[in-house]
C-alpha positions in Angstrom: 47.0 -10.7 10.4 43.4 -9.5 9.8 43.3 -11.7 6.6 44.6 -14.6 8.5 41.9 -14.5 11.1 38.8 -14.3 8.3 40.5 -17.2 6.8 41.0 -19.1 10.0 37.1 -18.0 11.2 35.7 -19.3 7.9 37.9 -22.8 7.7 36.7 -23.3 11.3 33.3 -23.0 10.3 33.4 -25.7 7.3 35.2 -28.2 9.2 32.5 -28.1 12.4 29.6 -29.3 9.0 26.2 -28.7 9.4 25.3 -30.0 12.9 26.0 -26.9 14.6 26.3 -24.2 11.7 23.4 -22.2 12.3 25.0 -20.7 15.3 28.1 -20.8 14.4 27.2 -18.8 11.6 25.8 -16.0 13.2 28.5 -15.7 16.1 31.3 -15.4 12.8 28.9 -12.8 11.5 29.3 -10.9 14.4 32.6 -11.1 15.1 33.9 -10.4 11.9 31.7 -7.1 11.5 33.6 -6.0 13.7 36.6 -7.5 13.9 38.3 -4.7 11.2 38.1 -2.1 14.4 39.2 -5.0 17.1 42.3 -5.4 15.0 43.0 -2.1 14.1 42.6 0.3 17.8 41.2 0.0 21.0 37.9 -1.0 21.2 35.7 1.3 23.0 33.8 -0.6 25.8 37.9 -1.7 27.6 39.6 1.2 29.1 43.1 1.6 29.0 45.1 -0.1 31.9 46.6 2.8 33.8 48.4 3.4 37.1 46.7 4.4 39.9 48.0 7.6 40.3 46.4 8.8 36.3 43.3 10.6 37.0 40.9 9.7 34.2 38.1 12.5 34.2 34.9 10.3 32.6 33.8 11.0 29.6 30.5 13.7 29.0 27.1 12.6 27.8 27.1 8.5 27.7 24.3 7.5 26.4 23.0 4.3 28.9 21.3 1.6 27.7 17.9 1.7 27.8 17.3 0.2 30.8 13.5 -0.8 30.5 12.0 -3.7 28.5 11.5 -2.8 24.6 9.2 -3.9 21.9 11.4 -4.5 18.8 9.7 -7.5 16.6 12.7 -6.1 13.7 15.6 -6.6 15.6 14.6 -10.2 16.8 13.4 -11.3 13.7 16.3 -10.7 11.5 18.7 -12.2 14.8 16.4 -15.2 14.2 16.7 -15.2 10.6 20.1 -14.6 10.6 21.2 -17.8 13.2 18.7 -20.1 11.0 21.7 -20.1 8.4 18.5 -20.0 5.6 18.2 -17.7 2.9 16.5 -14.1 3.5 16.4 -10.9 2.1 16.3 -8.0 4.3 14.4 -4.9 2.6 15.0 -1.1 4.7 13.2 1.3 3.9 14.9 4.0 5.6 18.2 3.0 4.5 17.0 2.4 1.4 18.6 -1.1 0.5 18.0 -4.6 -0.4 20.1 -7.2 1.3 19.8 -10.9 0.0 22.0 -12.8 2.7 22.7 -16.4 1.5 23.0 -18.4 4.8 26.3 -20.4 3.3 29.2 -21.1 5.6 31.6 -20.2 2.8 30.2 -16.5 2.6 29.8 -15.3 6.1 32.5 -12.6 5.8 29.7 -10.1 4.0 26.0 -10.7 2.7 25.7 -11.7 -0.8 24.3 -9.0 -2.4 23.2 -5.7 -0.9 21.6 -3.0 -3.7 20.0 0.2 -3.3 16.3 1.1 -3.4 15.3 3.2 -6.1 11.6 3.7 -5.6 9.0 2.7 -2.7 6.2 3.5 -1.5 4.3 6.6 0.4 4.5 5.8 3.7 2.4 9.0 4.3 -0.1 8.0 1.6 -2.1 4.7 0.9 0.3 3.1 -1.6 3.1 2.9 1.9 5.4 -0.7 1.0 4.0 -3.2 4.1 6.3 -3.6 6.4 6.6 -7.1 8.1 7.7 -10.5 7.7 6.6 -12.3 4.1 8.1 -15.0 2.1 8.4 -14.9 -1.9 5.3 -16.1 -3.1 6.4 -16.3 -6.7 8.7 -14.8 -9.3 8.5 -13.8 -13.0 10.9 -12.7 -15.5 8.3 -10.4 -16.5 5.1 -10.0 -14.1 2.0 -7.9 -15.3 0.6 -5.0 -13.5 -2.8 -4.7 -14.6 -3.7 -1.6 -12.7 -0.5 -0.2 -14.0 -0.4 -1.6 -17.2 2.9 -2.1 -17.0 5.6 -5.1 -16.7 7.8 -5.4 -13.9 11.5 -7.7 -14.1 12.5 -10.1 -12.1 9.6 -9.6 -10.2 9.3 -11.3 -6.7 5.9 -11.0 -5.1 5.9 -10.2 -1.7 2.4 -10.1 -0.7 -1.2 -9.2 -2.4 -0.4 -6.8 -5.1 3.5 -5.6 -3.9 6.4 -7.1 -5.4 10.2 -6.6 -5.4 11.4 -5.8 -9.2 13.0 -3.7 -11.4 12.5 -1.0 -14.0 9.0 -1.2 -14.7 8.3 -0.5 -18.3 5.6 0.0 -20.8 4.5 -2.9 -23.4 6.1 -1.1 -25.8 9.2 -1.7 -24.3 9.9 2.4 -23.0 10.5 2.3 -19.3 8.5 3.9 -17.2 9.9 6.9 -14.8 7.1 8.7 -13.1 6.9 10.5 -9.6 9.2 10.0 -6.5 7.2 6.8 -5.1 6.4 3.3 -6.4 2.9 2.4 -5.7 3.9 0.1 -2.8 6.1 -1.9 -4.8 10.2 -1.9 -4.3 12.1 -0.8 -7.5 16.1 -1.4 -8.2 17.9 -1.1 -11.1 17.3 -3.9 -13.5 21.4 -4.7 -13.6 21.3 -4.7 -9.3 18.2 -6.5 -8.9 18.9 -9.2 -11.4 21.3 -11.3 -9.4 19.0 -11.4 -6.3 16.0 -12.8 -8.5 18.4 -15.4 -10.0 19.7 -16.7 -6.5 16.0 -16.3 -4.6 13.8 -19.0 -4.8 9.7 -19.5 -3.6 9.2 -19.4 0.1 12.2 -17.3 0.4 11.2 -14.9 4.0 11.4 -11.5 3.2 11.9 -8.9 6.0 11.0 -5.5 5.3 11.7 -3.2 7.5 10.0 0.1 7.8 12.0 2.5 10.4 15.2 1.7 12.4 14.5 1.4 16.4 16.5 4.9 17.7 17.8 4.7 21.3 16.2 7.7 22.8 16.4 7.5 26.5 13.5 9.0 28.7 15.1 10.4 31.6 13.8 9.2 35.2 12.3 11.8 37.8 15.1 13.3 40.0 15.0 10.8 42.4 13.2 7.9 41.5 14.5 4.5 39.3 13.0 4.6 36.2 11.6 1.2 36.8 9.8 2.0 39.9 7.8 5.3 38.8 4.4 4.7 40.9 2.1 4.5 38.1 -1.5 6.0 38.7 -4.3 3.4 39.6 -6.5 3.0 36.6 -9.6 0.6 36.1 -8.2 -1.5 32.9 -7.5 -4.7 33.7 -4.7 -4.4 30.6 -2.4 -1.1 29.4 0.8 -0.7 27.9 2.5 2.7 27.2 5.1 2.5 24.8 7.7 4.4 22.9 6.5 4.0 18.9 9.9 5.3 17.6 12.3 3.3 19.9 10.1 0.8 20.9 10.8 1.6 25.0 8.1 0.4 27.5 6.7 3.0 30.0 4.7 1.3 31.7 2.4 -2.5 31.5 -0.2 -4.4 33.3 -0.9 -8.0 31.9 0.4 -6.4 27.9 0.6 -10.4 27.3 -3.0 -11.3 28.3 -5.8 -12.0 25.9 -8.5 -9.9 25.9 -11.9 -8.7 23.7 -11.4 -5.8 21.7 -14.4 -4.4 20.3 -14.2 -2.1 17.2 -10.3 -1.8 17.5 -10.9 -4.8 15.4 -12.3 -2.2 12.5 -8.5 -1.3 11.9 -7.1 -4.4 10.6 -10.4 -4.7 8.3 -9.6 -1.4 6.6 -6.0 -2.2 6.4 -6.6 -5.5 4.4 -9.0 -3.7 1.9 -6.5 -0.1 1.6 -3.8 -3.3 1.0 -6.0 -5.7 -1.5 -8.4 -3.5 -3.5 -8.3 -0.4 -5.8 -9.7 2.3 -3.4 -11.4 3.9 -6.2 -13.7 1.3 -7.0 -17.6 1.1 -5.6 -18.5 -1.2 -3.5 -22.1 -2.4 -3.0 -24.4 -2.1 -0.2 -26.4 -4.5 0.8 -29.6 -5.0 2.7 -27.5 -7.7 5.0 -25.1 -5.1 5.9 -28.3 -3.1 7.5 -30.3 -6.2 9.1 -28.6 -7.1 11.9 -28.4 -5.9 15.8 -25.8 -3.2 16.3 -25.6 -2.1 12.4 -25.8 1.3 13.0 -25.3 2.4 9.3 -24.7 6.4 10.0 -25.0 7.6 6.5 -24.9 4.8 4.6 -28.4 3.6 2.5 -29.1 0.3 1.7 -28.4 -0.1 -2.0 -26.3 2.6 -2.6 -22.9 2.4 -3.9 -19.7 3.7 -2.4 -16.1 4.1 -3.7 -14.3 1.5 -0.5 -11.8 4.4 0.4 -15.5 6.6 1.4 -16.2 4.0 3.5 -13.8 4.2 5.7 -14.8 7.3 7.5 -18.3 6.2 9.2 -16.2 2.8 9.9 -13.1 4.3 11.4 -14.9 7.8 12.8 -18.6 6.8 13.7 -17.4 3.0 14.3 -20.4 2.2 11.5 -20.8 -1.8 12.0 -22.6 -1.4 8.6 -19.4 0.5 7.4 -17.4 -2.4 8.5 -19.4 -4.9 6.6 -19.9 -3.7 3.4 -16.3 -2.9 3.6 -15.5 -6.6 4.1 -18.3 -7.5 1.7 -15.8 -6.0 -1.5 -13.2 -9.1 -1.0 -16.0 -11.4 0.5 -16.7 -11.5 4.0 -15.3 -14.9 4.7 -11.9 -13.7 2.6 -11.5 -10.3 4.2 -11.7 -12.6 7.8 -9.0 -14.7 6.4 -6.7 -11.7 4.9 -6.8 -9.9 8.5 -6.0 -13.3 10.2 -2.9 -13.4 7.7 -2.0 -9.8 8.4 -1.5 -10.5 12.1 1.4 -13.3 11.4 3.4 -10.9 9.2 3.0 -8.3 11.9 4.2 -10.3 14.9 0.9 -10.2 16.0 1.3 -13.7 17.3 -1.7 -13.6 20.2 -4.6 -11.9 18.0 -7.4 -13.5 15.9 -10.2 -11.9 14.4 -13.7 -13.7 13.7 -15.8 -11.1 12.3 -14.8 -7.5 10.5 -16.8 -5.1 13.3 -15.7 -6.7 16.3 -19.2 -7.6 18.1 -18.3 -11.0 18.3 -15.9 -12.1 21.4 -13.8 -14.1 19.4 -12.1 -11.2 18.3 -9.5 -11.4 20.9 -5.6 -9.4 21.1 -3.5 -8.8 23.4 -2.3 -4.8 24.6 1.7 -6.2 23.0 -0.2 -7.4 19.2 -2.2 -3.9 19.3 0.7 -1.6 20.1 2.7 -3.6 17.2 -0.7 -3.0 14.6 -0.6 1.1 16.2 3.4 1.3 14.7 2.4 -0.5 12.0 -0.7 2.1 10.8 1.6 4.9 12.1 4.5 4.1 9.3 2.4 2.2 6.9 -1.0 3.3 6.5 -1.1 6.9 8.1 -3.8 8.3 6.4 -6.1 6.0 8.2 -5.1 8.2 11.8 -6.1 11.4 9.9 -9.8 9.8 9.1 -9.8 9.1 13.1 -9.6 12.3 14.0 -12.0 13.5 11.4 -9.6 14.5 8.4 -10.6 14.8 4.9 -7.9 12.5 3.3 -8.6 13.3 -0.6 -6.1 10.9 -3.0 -8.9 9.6 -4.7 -11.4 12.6 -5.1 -14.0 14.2 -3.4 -15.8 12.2 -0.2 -19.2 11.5 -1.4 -20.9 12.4 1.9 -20.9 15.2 4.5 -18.0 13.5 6.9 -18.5 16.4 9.2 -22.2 14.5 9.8 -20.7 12.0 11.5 -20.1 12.1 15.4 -16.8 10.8 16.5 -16.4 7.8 18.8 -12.6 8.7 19.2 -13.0 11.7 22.2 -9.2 12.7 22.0 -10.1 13.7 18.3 -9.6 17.3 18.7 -6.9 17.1 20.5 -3.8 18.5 18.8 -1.4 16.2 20.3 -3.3 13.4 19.0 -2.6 11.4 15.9 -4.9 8.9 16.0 -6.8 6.1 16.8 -9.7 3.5 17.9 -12.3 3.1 20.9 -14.4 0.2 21.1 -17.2 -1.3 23.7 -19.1 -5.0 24.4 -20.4 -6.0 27.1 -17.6 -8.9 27.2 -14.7 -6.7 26.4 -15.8 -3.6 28.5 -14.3 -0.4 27.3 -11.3 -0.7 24.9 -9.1 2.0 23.0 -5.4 2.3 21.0 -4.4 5.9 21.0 -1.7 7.1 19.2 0.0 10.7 20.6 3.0 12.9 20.1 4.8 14.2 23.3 7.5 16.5 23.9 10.2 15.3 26.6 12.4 17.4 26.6 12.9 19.2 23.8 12.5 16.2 21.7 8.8 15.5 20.4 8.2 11.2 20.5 5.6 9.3 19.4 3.9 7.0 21.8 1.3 4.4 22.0 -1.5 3.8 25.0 -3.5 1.0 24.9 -6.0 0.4 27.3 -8.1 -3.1 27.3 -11.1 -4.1 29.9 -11.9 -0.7 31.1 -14.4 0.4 33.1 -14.1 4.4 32.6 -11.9 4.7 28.9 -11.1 8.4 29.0 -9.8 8.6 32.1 -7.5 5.7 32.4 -6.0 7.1 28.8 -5.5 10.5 30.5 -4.4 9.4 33.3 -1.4 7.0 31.7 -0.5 10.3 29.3 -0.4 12.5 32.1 1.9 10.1 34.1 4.2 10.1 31.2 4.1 13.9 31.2 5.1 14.5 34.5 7.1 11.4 35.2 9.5 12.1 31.9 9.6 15.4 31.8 
């Protein structure tokens, strides 16, 4: 019977042609995944038709549905992917597999080929694979690492320097085997990865996907919806208080508006360079970096040279506009503008655009949705950049070449030991702005959360007074 329905699914699909198959592909996929439990038991969501005399007793500890809005950028993209009946490959991180689905009527019953990860990268150091939406910019039979020095098989690049392949090996031909992590890349098994490189071809999309949503609930205040938690007044004209882990929203005002945000703009240039440079190489700088209103160069001395990871801790601590620039100066100012204006499209960061690397200029514009999606991001992805924030000595590449302790933090929450992270920022046009990243306990179960706060006329107390609402309103 079960074999007779697959076949009947699948010869439905092929006769209704290409018209409507996108759809129709997707609603078979569904179906069928679970259609072995349909056919085989009861399925869970119908009760069991009984008299009315049974007494049922209900069953203990259901689980609801969240029943707030959520954030989950993942989930819809690979729905979307899925129903365009196109190519993709799927990359988790967390489960550890590569999925190349084909799109083809004639092979909806499974995906093509799903292997297992062998390597990735850090996601608690700076070599962490990017998560996001990419296509397949090229492939190679044999592509070259240079910093490496080592060849990598059927090699798909992802993005920058991060590629899917397999064993990587000397030119000599011995296979190289070192250390748990890849250095951002994604390894397989030269035999598993093979067939995926053979079917994929350029401009293939490529979702990697970093950490499953969970479905942690946050329990209501006796008494009071969950949707209808008065919310303390606060002077931003913009929050959002989110759930990092399950992607729940607390609480909004206007997330979807476009606003100025100051130095949180520094983030996203210290991404690009931690994702496109060596850290350990110097970069230069210059007297422009100095001349120019607002440079405020902290430590920094015209002329000097400093290894690009160093300079991330007047950028990211003191909010050093200098920092910034010569920071964007190591690509090319006018690249690094472009790279961060890339980074937002394969972070779902659909409403954000960036027009300089410090963030004085009003064009740099985001909404409090975008920066909540680029907090998650740094949170799995780039984490040491949270522990510069709050003044952390993060030491992969060597000693710090300056006293860090020097430098005054802009970020107040910094000694905070719930915090994990984050960025303030201030112009006149964009007011006060700040991303803060903290861990509560609800419960007995610690979460991770994001507050962002844009157009605010008093920073550290609309940020206290959204975490304390979450406190007392959740716990």
């Amino acid at each position: 019977m079960k074999n007779l329905v697959k076949f009947l699914f699948t010869a439905f699909a092929i006769v209704l042609g290409t018209g409507i198959a996108a759809t129709f592909t997707y609603t078979v996929r569904t179906a069928i995944k679970n259609l072995d439990f349909y056919l085989g038991s009861t399925p869970p969501s119908i009760a069991p038709i009984v008299s009315a005399e049974e007494k049922i007793s209900p069953p203990e500890e259901i689980s609801p549905p969240l029943s707030r809005p959520t954030i989950r950028p993942f989930f819809e993209a690979k729905n979307t992917l899925l129903q365009s009946g196109e190519p993709f490959i799927e990359v988790n991180l967390e489960e550890k597999i590569i999925t190349y689905y084909s799109g083809a009527l004639d092979q909806i019953l499974d995906p093509d080929i799903t292997v297992p990860i062998k390597k990735a990268g850090d996601p608690q150091g700076w070599g962490g694979t990017p998560a996001g939406v990419y296509k397949v910019l090229s492939k190679s039979r044999a592509a070259f690492s240079a910093s490496a020095e080592t060849y990598m098989p059927y090699a798909l690049q992802i993005y920058g320097k991060y590629f899917i392949h397999g064993e990587p090996y000397y030119p000599s031909g011995e296979k190289t085997d070192l250390g748990d992590f890849s250095g951002g890349c994604v390894q397989s098994w030269d035999e598993k990865i093979e067939p995926i490189y053979k079917q994929t071809k350029t401009g293939t999309p490529i979702l990697i996907v970093d950490k499953n949503y969970d479905d942690f609930i946050y329990p209501s205040k006796k008494g009071i919806d969950g949707n209808g938690i008065e919310v303390p007044n606060v002077t931003a004209d913009s929050y959002l208080v989110a759930d990092l882990d399950s992607g729940e929203i607390l609480t909004e005002k206007n997330r979807g508006v476009v606003y100025p945000i100051a130095s949180i703009t520094k983030l996203m240039n210290v991404i690009v360079m931690a994702e496109h440079t060596d850290l350990r190489k110097k970069a230069h700088a210059s007297k422009s970096a100095f001349n120019f209103p607002f440079a405020n160069p902290s430590l920094l001395v015209s002329g000097n040279y400093y290894k690009t990871v160093d300079l991330m801790y007047p950028t990211l601590i003191e909010s050093s506009n200098t920092g910034a620039e010569i920071t964007a100066s190591f690509l090319g100012r006018a690249r690094t503008i472009t790279l961060m204006n890339e980074k937002t499209q394969d972070l779902f960061m659909n409403s954000t655009h960036y027009t300089d690397p410090t963030g004085l200029d009003p064009g740099n514009v985001s909404t409090a949705h975008d920066l909540y999606l680029l907090a998650r991001y740094i949170l799995n992805n780039r984490r040491p950049m949270l522990d510069i924030t709050v003044g952390k000595k993060v030491t992969a590449f060597g000693p710090i070449e300056f006293n860090i302790n020097a430098l005054k933090n802009k970020n107040e929450f910094a000694d905070h030991p719930d915090f994990l992270g984050g960025k303030t920022g201030y112009t006149v046009p964009s007011q006060y702005t700040g991303l803060f990243l903290w861990t509560i306990v609800i419960g007995d179960t610690p979460r991770n959360i994001a507050i962002v706060v844009l157009k605010s006329e008093d920073l550290k107390s609309d940020a206290e007074s959204l975490l304390l609402w979450v406190k007392e309103n959740y716990n």
